[in-house]
DRENDO-1510 file (C-alpha; in Angstrom, 1 decimal, always signed):
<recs>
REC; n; res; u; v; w
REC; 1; UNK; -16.7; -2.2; -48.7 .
REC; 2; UNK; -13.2; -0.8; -50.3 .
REC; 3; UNK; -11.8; +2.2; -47.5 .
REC; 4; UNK; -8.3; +2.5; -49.3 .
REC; 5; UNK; -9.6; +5.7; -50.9 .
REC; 6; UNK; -10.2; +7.1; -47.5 .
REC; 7; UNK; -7.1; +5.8; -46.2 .
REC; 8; UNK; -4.6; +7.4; -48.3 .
REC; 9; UNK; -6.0; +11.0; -47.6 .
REC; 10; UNK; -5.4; +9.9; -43.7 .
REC; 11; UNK; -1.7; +8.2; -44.1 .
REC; 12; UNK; +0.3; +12.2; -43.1 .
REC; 13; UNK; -2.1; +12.9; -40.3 .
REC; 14; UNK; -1.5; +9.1; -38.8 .
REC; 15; UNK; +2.2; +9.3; -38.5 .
REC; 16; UNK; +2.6; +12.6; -37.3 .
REC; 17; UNK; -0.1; +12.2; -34.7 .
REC; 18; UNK; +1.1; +8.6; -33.7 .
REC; 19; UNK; +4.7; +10.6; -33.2 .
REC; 20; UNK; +3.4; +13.0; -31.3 .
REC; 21; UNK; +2.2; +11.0; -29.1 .
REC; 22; UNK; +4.9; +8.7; -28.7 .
REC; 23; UNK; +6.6; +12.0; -27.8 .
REC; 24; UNK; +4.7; +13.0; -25.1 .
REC; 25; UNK; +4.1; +10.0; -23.0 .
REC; 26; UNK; +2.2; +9.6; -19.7 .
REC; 27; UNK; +1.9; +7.1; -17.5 .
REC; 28; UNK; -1.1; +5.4; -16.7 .
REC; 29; UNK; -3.6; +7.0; -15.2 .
REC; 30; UNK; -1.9; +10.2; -15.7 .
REC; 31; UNK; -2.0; +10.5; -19.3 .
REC; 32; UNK; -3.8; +14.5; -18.7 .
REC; 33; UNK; -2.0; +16.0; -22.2 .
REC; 34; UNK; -3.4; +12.9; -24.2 .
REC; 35; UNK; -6.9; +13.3; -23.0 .
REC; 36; UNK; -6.5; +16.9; -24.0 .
REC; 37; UNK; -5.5; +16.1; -27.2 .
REC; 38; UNK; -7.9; +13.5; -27.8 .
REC; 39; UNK; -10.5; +15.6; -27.3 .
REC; 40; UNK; -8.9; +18.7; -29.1 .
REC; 41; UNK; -8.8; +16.3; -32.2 .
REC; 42; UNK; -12.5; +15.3; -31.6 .
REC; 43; UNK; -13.6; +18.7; -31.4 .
REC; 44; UNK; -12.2; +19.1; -34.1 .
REC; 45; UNK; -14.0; +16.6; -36.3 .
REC; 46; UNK; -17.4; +17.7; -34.5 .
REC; 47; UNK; -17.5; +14.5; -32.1 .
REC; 48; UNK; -19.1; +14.4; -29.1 .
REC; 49; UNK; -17.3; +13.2; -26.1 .
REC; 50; UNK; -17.3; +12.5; -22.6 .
REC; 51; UNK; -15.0; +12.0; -20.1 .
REC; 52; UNK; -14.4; +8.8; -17.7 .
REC; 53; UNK; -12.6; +9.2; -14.8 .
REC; 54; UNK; -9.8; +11.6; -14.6 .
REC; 55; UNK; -8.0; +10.7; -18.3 .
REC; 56; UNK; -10.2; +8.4; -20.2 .
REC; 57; UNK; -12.4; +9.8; -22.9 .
REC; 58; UNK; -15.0; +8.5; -25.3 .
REC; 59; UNK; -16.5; +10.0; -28.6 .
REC; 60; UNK; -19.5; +8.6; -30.2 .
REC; 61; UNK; -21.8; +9.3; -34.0 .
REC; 62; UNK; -25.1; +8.3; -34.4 .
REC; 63; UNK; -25.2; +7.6; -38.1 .
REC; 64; UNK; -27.5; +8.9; -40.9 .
REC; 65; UNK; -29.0; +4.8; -40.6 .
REC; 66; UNK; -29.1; +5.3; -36.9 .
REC; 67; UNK; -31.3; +2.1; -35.6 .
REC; 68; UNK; -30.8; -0.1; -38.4 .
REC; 69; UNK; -27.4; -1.9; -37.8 .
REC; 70; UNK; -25.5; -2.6; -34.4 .
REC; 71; UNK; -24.1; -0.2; -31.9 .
REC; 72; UNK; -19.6; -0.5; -32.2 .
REC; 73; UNK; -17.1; -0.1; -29.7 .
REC; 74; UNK; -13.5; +0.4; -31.1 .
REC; 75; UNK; -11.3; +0.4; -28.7 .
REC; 76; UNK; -7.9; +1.8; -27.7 .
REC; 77; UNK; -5.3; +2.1; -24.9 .
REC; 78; UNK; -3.4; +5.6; -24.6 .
REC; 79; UNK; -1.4; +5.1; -22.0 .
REC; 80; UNK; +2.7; +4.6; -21.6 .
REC; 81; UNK; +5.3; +3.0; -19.3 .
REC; 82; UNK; +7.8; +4.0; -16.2 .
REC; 83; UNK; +10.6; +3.6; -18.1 .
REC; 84; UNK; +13.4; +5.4; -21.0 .
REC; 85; UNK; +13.3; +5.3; -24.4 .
REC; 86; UNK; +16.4; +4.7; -25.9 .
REC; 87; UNK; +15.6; +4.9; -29.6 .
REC; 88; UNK; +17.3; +7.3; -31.5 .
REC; 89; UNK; +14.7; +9.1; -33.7 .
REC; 90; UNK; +13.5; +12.3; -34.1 .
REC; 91; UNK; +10.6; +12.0; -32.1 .
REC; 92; UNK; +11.9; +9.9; -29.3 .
REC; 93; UNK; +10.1; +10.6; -25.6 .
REC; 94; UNK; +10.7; +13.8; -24.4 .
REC; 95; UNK; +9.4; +12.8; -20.8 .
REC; 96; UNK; +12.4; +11.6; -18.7 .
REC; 97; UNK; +11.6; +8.2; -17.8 .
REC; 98; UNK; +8.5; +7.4; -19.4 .
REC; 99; UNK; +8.0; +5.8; -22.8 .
REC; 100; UNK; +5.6; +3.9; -25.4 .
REC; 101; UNK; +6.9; +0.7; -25.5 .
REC; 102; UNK; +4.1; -1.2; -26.2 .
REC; 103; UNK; +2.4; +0.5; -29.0 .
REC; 104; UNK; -0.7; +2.5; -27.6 .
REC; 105; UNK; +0.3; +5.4; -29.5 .
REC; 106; UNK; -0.2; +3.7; -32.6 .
REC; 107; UNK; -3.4; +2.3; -31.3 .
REC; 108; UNK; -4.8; +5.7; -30.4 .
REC; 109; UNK; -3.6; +7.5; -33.8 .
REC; 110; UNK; -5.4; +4.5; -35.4 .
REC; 111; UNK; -8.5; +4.9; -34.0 .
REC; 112; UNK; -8.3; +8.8; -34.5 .
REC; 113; UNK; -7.7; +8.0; -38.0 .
REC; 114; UNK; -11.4; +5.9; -37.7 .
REC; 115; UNK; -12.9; +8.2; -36.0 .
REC; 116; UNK; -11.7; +11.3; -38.7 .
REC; 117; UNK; -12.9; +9.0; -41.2 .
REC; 118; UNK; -16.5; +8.2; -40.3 .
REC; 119; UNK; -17.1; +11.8; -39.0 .
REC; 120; UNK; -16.6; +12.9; -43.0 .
REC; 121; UNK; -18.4; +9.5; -44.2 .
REC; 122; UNK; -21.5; +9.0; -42.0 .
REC; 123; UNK; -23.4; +7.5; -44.9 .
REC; 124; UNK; -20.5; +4.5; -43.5 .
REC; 125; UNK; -22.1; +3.9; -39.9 .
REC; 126; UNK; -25.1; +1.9; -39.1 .
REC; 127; UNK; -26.3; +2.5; -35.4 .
REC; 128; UNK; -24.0; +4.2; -33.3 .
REC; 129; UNK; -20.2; +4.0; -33.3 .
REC; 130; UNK; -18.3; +4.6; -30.3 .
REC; 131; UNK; -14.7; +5.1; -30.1 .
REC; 132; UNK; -13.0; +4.3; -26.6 .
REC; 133; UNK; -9.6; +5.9; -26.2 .
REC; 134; UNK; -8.6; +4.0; -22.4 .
REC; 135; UNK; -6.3; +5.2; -19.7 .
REC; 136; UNK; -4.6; +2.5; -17.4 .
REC; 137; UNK; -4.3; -0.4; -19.5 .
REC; 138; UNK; -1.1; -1.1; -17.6 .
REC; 139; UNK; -2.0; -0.6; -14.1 .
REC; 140; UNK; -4.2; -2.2; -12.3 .
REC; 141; UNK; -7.4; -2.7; -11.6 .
REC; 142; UNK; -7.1; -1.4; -15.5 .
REC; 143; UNK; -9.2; +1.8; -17.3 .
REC; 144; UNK; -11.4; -1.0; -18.6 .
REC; 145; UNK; -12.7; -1.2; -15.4 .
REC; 146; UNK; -13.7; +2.3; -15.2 .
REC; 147; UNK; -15.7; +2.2; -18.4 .
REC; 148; UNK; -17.6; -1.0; -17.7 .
REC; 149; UNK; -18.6; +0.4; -14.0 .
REC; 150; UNK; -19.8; +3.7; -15.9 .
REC; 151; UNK; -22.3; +1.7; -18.5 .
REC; 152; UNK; -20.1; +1.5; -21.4 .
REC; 153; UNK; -21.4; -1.9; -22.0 .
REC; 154; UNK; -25.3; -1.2; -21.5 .
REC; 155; UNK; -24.7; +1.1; -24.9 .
REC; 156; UNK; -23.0; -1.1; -27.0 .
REC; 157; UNK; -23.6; -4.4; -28.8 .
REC; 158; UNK; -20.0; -5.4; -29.6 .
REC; 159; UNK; -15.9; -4.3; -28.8 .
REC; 160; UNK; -13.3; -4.5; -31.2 .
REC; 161; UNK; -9.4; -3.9; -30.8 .
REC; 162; UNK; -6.1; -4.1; -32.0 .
REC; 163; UNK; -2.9; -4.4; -30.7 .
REC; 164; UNK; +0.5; -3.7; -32.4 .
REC; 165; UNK; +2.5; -6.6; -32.2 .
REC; 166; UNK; +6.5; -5.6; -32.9 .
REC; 167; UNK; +7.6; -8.8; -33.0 .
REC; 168; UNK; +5.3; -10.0; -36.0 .
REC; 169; UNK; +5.8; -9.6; -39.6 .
REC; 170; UNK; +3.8; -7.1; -41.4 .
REC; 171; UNK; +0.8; -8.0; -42.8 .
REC; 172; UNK; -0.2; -10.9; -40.2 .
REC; 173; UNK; -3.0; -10.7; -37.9 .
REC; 174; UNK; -3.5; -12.5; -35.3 .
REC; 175; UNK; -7.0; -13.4; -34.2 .
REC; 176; UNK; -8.5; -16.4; -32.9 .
REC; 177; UNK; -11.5; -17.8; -31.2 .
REC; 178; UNK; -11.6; -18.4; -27.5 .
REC; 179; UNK; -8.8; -17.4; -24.7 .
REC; 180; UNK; -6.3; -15.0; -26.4 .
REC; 181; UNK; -4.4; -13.8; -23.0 .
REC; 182; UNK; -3.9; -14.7; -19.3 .
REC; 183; UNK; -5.8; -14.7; -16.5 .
REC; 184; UNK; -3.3; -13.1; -13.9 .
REC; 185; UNK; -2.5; -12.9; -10.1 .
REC; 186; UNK; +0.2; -12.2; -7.8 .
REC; 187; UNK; +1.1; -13.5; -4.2 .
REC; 188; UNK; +3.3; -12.4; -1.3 .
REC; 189; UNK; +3.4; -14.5; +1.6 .
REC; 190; UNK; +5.1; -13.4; +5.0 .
REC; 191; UNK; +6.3; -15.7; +7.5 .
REC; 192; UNK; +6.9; -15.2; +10.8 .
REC; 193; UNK; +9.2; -17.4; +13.2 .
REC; 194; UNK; +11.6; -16.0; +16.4 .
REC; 195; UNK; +15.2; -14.6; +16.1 .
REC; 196; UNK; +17.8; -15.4; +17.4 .
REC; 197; UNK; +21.4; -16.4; +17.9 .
REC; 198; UNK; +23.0; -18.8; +15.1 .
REC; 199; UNK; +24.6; -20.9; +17.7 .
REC; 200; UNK; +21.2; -21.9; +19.8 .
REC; 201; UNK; +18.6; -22.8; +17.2 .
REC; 202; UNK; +16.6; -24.4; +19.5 .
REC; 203; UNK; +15.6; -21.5; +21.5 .
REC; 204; UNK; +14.5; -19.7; +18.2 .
REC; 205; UNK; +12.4; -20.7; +14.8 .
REC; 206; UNK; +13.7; -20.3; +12.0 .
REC; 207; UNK; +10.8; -19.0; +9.3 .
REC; 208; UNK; +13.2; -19.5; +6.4 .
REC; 209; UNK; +12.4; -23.8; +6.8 .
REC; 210; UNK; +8.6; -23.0; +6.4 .
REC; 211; UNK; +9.1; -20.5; +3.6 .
REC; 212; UNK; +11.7; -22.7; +1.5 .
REC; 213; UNK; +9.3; -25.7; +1.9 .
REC; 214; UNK; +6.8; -22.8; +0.3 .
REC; 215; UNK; +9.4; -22.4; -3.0 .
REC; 216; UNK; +8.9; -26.0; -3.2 .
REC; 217; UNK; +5.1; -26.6; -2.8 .
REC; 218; UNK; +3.4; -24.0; -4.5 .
REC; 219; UNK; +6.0; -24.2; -7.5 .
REC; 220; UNK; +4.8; -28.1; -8.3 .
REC; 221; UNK; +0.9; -26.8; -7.7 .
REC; 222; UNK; +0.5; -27.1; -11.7 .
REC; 223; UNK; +2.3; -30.9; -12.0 .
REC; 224; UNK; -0.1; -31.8; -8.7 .
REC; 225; UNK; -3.1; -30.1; -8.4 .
REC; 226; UNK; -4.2; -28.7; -11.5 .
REC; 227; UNK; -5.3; -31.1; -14.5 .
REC; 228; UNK; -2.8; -32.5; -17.2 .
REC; 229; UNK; -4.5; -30.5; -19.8 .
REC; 230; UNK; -4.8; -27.4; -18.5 .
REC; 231; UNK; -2.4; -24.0; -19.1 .
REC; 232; UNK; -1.3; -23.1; -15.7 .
REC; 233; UNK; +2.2; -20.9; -15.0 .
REC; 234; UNK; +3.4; -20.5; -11.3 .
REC; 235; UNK; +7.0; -18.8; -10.5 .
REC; 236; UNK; +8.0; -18.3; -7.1 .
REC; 237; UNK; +10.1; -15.0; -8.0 .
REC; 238; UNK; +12.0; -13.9; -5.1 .
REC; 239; UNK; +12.5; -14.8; -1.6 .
REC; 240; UNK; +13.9; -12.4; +1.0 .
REC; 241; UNK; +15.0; -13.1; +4.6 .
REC; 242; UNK; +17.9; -12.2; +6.7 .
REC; 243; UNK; +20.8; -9.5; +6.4 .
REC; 244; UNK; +23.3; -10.5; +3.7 .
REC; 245; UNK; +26.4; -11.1; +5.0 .
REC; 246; UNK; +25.3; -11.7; +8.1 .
REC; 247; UNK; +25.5; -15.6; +9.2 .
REC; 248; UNK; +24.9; -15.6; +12.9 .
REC; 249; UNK; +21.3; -13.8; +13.3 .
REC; 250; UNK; +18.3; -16.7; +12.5 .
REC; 251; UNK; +15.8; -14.2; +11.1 .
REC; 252; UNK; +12.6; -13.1; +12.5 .
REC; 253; UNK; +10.7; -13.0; +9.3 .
REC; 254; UNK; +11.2; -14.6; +5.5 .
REC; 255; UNK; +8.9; -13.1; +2.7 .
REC; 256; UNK; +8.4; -14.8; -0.5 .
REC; 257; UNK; +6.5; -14.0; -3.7 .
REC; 258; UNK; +5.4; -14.2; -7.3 .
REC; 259; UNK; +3.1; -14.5; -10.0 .
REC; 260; UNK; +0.2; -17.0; -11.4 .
REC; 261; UNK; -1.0; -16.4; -15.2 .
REC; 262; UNK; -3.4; -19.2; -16.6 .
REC; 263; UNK; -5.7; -19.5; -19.4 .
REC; 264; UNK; -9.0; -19.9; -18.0 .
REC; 265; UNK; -10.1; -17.3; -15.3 .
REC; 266; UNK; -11.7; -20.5; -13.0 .
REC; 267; UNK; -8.2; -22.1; -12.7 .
REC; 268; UNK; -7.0; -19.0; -11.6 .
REC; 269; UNK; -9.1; -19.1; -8.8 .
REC; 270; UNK; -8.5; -22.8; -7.7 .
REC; 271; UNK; -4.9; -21.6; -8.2 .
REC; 272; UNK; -4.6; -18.9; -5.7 .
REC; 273; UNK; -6.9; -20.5; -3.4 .
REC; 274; UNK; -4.3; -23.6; -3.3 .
REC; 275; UNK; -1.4; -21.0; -2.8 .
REC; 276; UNK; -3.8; -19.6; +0.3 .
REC; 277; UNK; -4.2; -22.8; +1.8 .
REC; 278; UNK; -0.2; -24.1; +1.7 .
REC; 279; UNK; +0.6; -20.1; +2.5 .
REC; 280; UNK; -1.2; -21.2; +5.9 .
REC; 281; UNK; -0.8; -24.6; +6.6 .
REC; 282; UNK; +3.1; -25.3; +5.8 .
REC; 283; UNK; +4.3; -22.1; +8.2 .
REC; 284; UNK; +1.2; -24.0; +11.1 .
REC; 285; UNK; +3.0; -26.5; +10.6 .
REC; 286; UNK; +6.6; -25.1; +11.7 .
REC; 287; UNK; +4.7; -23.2; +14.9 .
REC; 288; UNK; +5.0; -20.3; +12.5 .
REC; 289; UNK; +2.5; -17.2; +11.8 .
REC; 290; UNK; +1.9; -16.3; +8.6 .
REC; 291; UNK; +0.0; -13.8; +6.3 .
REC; 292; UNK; -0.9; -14.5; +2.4 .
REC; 293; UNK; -1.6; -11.8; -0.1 .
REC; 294; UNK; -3.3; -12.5; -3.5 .
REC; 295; UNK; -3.3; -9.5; -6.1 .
REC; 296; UNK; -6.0; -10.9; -9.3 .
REC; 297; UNK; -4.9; -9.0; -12.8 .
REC; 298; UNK; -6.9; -9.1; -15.5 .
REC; 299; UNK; -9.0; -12.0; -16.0 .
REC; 300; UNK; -8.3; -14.1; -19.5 .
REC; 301; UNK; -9.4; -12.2; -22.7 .
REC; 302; UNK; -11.6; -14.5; -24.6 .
REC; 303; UNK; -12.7; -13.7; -27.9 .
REC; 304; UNK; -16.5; -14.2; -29.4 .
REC; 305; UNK; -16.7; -16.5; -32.0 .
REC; 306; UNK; -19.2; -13.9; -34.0 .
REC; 307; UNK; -16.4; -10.9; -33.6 .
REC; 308; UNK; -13.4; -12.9; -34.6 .
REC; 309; UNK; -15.3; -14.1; -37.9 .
REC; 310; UNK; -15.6; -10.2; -38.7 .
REC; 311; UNK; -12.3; -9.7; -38.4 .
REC; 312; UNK; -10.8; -12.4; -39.8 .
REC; 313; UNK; -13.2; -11.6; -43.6 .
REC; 314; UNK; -11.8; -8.2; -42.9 .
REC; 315; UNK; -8.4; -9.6; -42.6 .
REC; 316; UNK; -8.1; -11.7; -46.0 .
REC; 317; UNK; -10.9; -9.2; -47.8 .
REC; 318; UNK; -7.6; -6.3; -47.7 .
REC; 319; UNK; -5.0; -9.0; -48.7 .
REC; 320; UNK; -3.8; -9.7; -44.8 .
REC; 321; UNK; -2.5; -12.9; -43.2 .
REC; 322; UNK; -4.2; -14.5; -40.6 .
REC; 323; UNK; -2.0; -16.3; -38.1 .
REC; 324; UNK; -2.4; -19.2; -36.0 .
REC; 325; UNK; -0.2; -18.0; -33.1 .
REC; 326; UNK; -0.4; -19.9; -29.7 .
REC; 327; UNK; -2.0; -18.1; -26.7 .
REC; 328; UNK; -0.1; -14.9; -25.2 .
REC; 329; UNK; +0.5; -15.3; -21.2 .
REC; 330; UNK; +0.6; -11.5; -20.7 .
REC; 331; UNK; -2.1; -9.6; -19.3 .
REC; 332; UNK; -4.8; -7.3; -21.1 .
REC; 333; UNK; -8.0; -5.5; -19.3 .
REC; 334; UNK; -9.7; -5.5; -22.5 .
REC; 335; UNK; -11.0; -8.6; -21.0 .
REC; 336; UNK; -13.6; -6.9; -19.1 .
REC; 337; UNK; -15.3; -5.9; -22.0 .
REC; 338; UNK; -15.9; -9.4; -23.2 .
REC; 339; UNK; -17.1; -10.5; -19.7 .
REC; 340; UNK; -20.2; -7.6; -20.7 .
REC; 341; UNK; -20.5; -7.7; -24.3 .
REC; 342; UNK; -19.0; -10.3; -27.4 .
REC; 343; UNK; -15.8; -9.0; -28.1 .
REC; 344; UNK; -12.9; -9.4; -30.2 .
REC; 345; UNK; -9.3; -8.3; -30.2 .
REC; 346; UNK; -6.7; -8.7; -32.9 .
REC; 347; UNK; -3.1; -8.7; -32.8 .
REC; 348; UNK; -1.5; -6.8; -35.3 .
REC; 349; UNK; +1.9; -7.3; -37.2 .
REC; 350; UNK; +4.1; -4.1; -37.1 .
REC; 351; UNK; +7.7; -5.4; -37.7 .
REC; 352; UNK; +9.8; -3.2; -39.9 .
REC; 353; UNK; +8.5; -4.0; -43.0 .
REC; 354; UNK; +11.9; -3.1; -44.6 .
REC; 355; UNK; +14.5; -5.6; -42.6 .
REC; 356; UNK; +16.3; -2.7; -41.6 .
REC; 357; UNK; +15.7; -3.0; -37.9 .
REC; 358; UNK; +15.4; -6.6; -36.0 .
REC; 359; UNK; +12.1; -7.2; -34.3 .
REC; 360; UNK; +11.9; -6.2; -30.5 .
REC; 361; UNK; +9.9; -7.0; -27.6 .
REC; 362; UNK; +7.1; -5.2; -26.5 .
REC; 363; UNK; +8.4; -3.2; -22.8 .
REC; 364; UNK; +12.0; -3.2; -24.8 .
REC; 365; UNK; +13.5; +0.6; -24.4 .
REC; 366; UNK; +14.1; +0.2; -28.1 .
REC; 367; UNK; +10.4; -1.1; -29.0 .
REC; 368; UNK; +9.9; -0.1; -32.5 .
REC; 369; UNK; +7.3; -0.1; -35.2 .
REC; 370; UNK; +6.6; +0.6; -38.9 .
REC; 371; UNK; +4.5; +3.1; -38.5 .
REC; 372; UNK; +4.8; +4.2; -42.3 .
REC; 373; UNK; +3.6; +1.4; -43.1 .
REC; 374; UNK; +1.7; -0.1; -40.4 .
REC; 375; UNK; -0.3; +2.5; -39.5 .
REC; 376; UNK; -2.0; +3.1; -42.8 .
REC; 377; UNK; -2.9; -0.9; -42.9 .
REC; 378; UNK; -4.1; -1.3; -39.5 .
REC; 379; UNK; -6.7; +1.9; -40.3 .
REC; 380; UNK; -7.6; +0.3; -43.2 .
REC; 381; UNK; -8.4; -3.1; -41.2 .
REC; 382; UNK; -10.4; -1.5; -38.6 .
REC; 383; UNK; -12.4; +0.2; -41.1 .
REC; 384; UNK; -12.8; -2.7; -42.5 .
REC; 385; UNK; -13.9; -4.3; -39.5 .
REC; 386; UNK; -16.5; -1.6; -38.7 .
REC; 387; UNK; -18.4; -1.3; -42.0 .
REC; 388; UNK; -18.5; -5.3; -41.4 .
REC; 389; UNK; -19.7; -5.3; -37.8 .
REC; 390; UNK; -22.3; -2.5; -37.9 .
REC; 391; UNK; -23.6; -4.1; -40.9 .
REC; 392; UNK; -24.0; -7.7; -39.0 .
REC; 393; UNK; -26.8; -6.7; -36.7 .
REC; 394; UNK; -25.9; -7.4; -33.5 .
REC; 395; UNK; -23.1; -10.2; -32.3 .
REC; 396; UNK; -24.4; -12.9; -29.7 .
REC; 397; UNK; -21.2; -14.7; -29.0 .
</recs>
């Protein structure tokens, strides 16, 4: 079904809405002025909402062929990060020390833009269309948690997202089958020995030999211990012991750490249960005490086969490319969807269409999008997307 006619009336409202957000940031979980907003705009169009926890909102439409097609999720992350934005633009963040850097502003003015849309075309929607606009994406345990523990999942048949990708060209999407993001955990293991004088090791032990045997062991647990196929990452990231400067004092303690991100949620348990087990054992072994602290992230996003084949018709049905890209190690709670319901989400190419400006990273102070011409497409595609899904009766896989 062609939704450029009902794009075009949308393309003023997207920008200035996606600006004013990126304006007025909020952390996660904090994000009190976007909820308001939200729900000011969804008022506005005669949606019915509710709130989830403290800063998370959804809206939902029965359509005029309420019962006869599936029951949508569209989904999107509203919240921003603990650090400055350093763009110069007009609408740069006017919160000291917070900024969106990693494009949820576009993803809730997107799904606004949906949401406007279908509330003035209901004669669009089959079942019941829900639009999730998420708080905490980037703090654990994740708003996605929040929304599953509430039931979001018993009402719906199938999830759908997007996420801006600044460092893609314009026009690709990216969406795949199977694992699309990490599975992720962090650990912090103490050691504990017995001061003492430089000069009389002997009569003291010395927790930095358990702990720098730990650097070794647990960084070689993917060569040794997990399979030769499988996608493991392990980085012992800092270790800490002593006083600096200080070269007579044997500490008392040595405290090492870092972070595990596979592609299969299993392997991440095996992995942190092996990082237990040489976290206690090693430091025995010295006469040392220790204590081990494991921190699971999100588990692996893995999309449905059944969602990513409506998204990828929607993707070359409005002239866009889909990309083979390799797996992303980062994080991403929309994961927890999929764990409830077949799900699906789609990276989205937002690089300056223009050349002008050089791609950046995502959590880069000077993380930048086309929005002028992004936003416009990526409404398009989820539209796209929805009239697909809700006419598909319901997803299994």
């Amino acid at each position: 079904m062609a939704v450029k006619p009902y794009v075009l009336a949308e393309q003023a409202y997207l920008t200035d809405l996606r600006r004013h957000f990126h304006a007025h940031p909020e952390v996660s979980l904090k994000e009190y002025e976007t909820c308001k907003k939200i729900e000011a705009e969804l008022d506005r169009m005669g949606i019915p909402h509710k709130r989830i926890g403290e800063t998370g909102v959804y809206g939902w439409i029965d359509g005029k062929k309420a019962g006869d097609g599936a029951t949508v999720a569209l989904r999107a992350d509203i919240d921003a990060l603990a650090m400055d934005d350093l763009k110069e633009v007009p609408y740069h963040s006017q919160n000291a020390g917070v900024c969106h850097a990693c494009g949820h502003d576009a993803h809730t003015a997107v799904l606004m833009g949906v949401a406007e849309i279908l509330a003035a075309h209901k004669d669009l929607i089959k079942g019941t269309v829900y639009f999730i606009f998420q708080q905490g994406e980037e703090f654990l345990p994740g708003g996605a948690c929040t929304l599953v523990e509430e039931g979001i999942a018993d009402k719906v048949d199938a999830f759908f997202a997007i996420h801006v990708d600044a460092e893609r060209p314009f026009g690709s999407v990216d969406v795949l089958e199977g694992t699309r993001s990490a599975a992720i955990a962090t650990f912090e293991i103490t050691v504990t020995g017995k001061g003492g004088h430089g000069s009389t090791p002997h009569t003291a032990n010395n927790p930095l030999l358990p702990a720098s045997d730990l650097v070794d062991a647990i960084s070689m647990i993917p060569a040794m211990k997990c399979g030769p196929l499988d996608n493991a990452t392990v980085s012992v990231t800092y270790l800490h012991s002593g006083t600096h400067g200080v070269a007579n004092v044997i500490p008392e303690t040595a405290v090492l750490g870092g972070a595990v991100r596979v592609l299969d949620t299993q392997l991440r348990s095996f992995v942190t249960e092996e990082i237990k087990r040489l976290g206690e054992t090693i430091p025995a072994a010295y006469a040392c005490s220790s204590e081990v602290t494991i921190v699971n992230g999100y588990p692996a996003v893995v999309n449905a086969p059944a969602c990513v084949a409506v998204m990828q018709e929607s993707a070359r049905e409005i002239g866009l490319e889909v990309a083979h890209i390799d797996p992303r190690l980062g994080g991403e709670d929309f994961a927890y969807y999929g764990m409830k319901k077949p799900a699906a989400i789609a990276w989205f190419g937002m690089a300056d269409a223009t050349g002008k400006y050089a791609p950046t990273p995502h959590h880069n102070p000077k993380f930048r999008i086309d929005d002028e011409t992004g936003l416009p497409a990526a409404l398009e595609y989820m539209l796209t997307v929805y009239t697909k899904a809700c006419n598909a009766k319901t997803p299994t896989t």
